[in-house]
C-alpha positions as CSV (number, residue, x, y, z in Angstrom):
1,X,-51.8,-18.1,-0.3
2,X,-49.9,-15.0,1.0
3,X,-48.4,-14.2,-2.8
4,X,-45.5,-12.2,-0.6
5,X,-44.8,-15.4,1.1
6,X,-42.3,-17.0,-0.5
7,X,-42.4,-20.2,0.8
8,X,-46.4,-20.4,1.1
9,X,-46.0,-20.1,-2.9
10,X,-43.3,-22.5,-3.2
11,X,-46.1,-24.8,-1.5
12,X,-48.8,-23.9,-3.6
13,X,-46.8,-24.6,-6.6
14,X,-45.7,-27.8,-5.7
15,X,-49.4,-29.0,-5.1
16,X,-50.5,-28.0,-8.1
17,X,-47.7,-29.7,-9.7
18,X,-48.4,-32.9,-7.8
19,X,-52.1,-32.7,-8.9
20,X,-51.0,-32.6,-12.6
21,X,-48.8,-35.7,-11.6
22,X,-51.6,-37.6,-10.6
23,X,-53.5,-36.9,-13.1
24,X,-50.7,-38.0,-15.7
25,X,-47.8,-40.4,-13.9
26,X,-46.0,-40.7,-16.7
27,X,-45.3,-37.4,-17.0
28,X,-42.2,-37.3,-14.7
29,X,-40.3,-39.9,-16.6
30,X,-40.9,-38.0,-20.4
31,X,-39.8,-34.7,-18.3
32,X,-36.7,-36.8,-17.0
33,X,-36.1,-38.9,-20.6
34,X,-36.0,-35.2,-22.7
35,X,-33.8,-33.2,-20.3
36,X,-31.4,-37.0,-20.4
37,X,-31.9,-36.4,-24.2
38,X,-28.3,-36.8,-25.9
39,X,-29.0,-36.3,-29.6
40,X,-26.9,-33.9,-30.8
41,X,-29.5,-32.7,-33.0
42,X,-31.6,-31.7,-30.0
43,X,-29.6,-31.7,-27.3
44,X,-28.2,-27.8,-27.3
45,X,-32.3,-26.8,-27.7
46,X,-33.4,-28.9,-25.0
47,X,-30.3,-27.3,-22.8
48,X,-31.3,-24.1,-23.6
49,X,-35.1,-24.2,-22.9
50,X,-34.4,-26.1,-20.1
51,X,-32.4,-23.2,-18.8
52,X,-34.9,-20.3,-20.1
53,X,-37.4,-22.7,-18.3
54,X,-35.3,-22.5,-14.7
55,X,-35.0,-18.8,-15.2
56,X,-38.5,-18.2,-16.2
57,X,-39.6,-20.6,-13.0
58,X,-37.2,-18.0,-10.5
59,X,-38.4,-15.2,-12.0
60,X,-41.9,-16.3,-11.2
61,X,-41.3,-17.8,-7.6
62,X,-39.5,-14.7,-6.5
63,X,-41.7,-11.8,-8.0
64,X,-43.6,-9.8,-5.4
65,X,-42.0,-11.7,-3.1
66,X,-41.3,-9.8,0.0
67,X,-37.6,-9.7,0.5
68,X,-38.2,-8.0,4.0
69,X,-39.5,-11.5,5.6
70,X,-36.0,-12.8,5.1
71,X,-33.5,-13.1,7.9
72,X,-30.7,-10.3,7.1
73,X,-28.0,-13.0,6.3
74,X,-30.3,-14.8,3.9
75,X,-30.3,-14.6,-0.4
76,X,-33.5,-15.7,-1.6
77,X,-32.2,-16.6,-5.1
78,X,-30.0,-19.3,-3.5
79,X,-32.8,-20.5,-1.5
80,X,-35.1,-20.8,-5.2
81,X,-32.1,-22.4,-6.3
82,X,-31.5,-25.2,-3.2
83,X,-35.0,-25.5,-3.1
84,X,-35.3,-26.4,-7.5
85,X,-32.4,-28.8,-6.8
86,X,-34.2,-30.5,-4.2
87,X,-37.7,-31.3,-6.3
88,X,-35.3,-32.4,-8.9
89,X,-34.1,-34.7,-7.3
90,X,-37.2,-35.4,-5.7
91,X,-38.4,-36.1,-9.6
92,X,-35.2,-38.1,-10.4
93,X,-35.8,-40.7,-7.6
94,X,-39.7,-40.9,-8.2
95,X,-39.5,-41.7,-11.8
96,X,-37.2,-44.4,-11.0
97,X,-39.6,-45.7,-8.7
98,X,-42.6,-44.8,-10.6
99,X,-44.7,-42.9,-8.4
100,X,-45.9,-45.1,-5.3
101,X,-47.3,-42.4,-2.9
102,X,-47.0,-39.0,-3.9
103,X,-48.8,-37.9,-1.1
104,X,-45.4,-39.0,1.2
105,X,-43.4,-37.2,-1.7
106,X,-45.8,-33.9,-0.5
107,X,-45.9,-34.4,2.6
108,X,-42.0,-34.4,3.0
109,X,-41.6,-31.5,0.7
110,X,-44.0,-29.4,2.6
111,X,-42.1,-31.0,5.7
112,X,-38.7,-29.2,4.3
113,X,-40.2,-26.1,3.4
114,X,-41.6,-25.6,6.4
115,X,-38.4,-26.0,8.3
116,X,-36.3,-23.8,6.1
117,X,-39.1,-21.1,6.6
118,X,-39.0,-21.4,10.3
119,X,-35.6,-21.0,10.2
120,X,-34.7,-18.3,7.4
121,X,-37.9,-15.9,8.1
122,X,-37.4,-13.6,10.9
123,X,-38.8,-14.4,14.0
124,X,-40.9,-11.1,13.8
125,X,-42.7,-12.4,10.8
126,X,-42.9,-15.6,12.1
127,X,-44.6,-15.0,15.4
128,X,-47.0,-11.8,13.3
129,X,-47.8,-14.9,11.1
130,X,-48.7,-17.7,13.8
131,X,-51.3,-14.6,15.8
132,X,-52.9,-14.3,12.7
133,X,-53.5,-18.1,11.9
134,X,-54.8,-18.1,15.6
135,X,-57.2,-15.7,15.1
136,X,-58.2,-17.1,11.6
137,X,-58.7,-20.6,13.7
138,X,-60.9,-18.6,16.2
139,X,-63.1,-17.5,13.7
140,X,-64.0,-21.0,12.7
141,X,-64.8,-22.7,16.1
């Protein structure tokens, strides 16, 4: 992926993440069960490395990530933010369901993404970015 494209690394992550989820199905209910956690004996350190974890995660998303592709109006921190809120809840509903298709689950994430990019990148950056997927497409017929 374009690493200065946020959103192309926002999908890149989430694949990866879904291919860990296949490979381990369970793993979205512990995730859900320890940050539920109310022991009082835990519950502060679970808080608190959730929250280093969520920081650590924005940090990552948005580093190198070129700011310039953004329409002027738009904060890309709010967007990492909307954007985590959304796959949480994405995680909340799937663990209560198990997961049935994940690829539908990726498919609609990727879906959202997509929109929000065509609508929050500039249209300079769009249009620069569909000319050079045409001529990569060229290339290969």
């Amino acid at each position: 992926p374009d690493h200065a494209d946020f959103f192309s690394r926002f999908i890149t992550k989430v694949q990866r993440q879904s291919g860990m989820l296949q490979s381990h199905p369970a793993l979205i209910a512990f995730l859900l069960s320890v940050r539920n956690e109310n022991d009082a004996e835990v519950k502060d350190d679970i808080r608190q490395n959730l929250q280093s974890r969520k920081a650590y995660q924005r940090e990552l998303q948005l580093f190198e990530t070129d700011y310039d592709r953004f329409k002027d109006n738009v904060q890309p921190e709010l967007v990492m933010d909307l954007l985590s809120n959304y796959i949480e809840n994405i995680a909340r509903r799937t663990a209560l369901n198990q997961i049935s298709d994940l690829d539908s689950i990726i498919k609609e994430v990727t879906a959202c993404v997509e929109m929000l990019k065509r609508n929050l990148y500039k249209d300079s950056i769009l249009a620069n970015q569909e000319e050079e997927q045409d001529a990569a497409d060229q290339k290969h017929i």
